[in-house]
N, C-alpha and C positions, 0 to 999 in steps of 0.2 A: 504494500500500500504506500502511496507517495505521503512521505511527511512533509506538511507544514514549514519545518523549519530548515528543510532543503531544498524546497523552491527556487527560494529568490536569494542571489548574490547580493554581497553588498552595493554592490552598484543599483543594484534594482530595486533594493529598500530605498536607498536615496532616493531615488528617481521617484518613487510612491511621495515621497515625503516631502518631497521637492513639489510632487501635485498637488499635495492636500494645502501648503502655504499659498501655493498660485487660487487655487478653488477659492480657498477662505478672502483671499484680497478682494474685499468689496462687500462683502457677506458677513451679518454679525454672526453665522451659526457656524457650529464647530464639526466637523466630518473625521470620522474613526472608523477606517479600513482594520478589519480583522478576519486574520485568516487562520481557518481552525484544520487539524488533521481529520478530524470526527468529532459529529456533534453526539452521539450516544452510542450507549452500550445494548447491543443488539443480541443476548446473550438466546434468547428465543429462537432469531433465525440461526443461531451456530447449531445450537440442538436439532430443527429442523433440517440442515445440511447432514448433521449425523444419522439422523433418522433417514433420508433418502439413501444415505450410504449404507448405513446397513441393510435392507432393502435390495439394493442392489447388488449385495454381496451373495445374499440369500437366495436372489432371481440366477444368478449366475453359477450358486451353486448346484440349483434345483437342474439349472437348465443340463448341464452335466453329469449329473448322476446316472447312475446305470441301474436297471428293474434286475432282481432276482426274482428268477422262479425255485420256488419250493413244491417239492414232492411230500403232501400231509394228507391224509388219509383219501380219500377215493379220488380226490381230483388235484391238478395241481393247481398254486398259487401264486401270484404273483406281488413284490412287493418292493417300493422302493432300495435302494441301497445305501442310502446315509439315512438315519437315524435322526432323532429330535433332536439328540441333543447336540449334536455336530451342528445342526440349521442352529439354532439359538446360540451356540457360540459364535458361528459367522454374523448372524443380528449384532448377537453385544458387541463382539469386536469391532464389528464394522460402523455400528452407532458413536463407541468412545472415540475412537480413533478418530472419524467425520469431524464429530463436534470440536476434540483439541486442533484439528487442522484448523476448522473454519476458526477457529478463536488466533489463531496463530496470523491466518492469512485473511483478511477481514472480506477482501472483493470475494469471496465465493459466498460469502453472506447474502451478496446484494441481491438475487432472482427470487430469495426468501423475503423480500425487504419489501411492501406494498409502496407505493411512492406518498401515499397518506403519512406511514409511521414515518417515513426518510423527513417528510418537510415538516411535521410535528415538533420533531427532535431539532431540527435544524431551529425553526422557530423559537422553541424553548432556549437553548444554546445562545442564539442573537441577543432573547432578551436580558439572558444571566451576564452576558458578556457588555450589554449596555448598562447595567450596574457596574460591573467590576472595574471598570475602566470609567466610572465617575462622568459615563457621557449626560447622563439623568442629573446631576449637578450644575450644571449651566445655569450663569444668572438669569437668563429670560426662556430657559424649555427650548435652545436653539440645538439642539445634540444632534445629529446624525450618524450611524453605525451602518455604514457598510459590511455584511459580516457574508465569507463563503467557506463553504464546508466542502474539504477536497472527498472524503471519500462517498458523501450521499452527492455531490456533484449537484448543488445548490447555491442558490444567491440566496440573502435575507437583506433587506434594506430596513432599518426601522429612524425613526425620528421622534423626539420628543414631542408636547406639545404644540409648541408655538411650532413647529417644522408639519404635522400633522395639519394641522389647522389650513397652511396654506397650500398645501401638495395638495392634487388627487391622485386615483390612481394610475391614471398614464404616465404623471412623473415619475413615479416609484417605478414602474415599470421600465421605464428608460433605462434610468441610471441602474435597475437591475441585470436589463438586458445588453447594455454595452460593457457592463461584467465579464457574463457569459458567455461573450461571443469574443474575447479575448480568451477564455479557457479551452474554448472550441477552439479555436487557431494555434493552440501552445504558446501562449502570450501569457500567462496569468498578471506578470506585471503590467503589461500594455493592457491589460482588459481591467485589471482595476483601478489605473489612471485616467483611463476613458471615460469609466465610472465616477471617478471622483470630480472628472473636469462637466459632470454633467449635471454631475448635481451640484457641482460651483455653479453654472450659468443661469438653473433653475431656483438656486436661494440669492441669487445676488438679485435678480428682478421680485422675488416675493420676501425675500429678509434683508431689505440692502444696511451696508456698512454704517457705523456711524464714527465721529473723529475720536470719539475716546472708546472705542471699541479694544477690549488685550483679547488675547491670544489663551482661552481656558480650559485647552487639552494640547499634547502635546502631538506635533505632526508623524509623528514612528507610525509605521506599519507595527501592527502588535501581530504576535502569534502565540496561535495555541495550538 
């Protein structure tokens, strides 16, 4: 699974960072790019990976076996050649074994993953991350939180109040979606600069700057 914190060079965190101070010129609201490895722990769908493998261990051993016939009183009989309990050890093994893999290797998770639970958790995630990072503190509710999640392969955008208020949802979806379409091209830094110069242009017309306006979050790329 791609981490988070191997993405982007040092160059390309600047260059984020270098966006968010250009975005913010003109703008009293404050914009926090965050990029998470995973937003939850999907411990359900590893199990159901285990479950399909075992399964498949059992299909594959059935499909192999070989019938014995027996000679028992007047007629003969016929009867599989592996037994119960060989099948239920290939079940167990093949279920633990599944589950520690998918826990190991998170993308075989994802076909278990409905895209419901993916954007729930993602959503949850954005919002814990707009507390943690003090974006919810802003003297006027100006905060914005750019937040993408590499391995559900989501955007979240969220904004405090005053940012809420003047957005709809076409702007949210802008600046979500020229996120997105930098991670579709192997850009992640160019698709969250794009991002961030988009929703500069969209709060400099609906939150514009004032002359004693500071600077109250700091311009880093945060990762998690």
């Amino acid at each position: 699974m791609e981490r988070a914190e191997h993405l982007f060079t040092a160059e390309e965190r600047d260059a984020v960072a270098a966006a968010v101070a250009e975005a913010e010129r003109g703008t009293r609201a404050e914009i926090v790019p965050v990029v998470a490895t995973v937003s939850g722990a999907y411990e359900r769908a590893a199990d159901l990976f285990g479950l399909a493998t075992g399964l498949a261990g059992v299909a594959v051993l059935w499909a192999f076996q070989g019938i014995e016939r027996t000679e028992a009183g007047w007629a003969p009989t016929f009867a599989p050649s592996i037994g119960l309990l060989p099948v239920l050890a290939v079940f167990l093994a093949g279920s633990l074994g599944g589950a520690w893999l998918a826990s190991r290797a998170p993308v075989l998770q994802r076909p278990f993953l409905p895209a419901a639970v993916r954007r729930a958790q993602v959503e949850r995630a954005a919002r814990l991350a707009f507390q943690a990072f003090r974006v919810r503190r802003t003297a006027e509710g100006t905060g914005m939180v750019l937040y993408v999640s590499l391995f559900e392969r989501m955007v979240c955008v969220l904004g405090d109040d005053a940012v809420a208020a003047e957005l709809a949802a076409p702007d949210w979806e802008s600046v979500r979606d020229a996120v997105l379409d930098g991670m579709a091209r192997g850009d992640p830094a160019g698709g969250l600069r794009a991002g961030i110069a988009t929703a500069g242009d969209l709060l400099k017309l609906r939150l514009p700057g004032r002359a004693d306006d500071v600077d109250e979050t700091h311009n880093t790329l945060r990762i998690l």
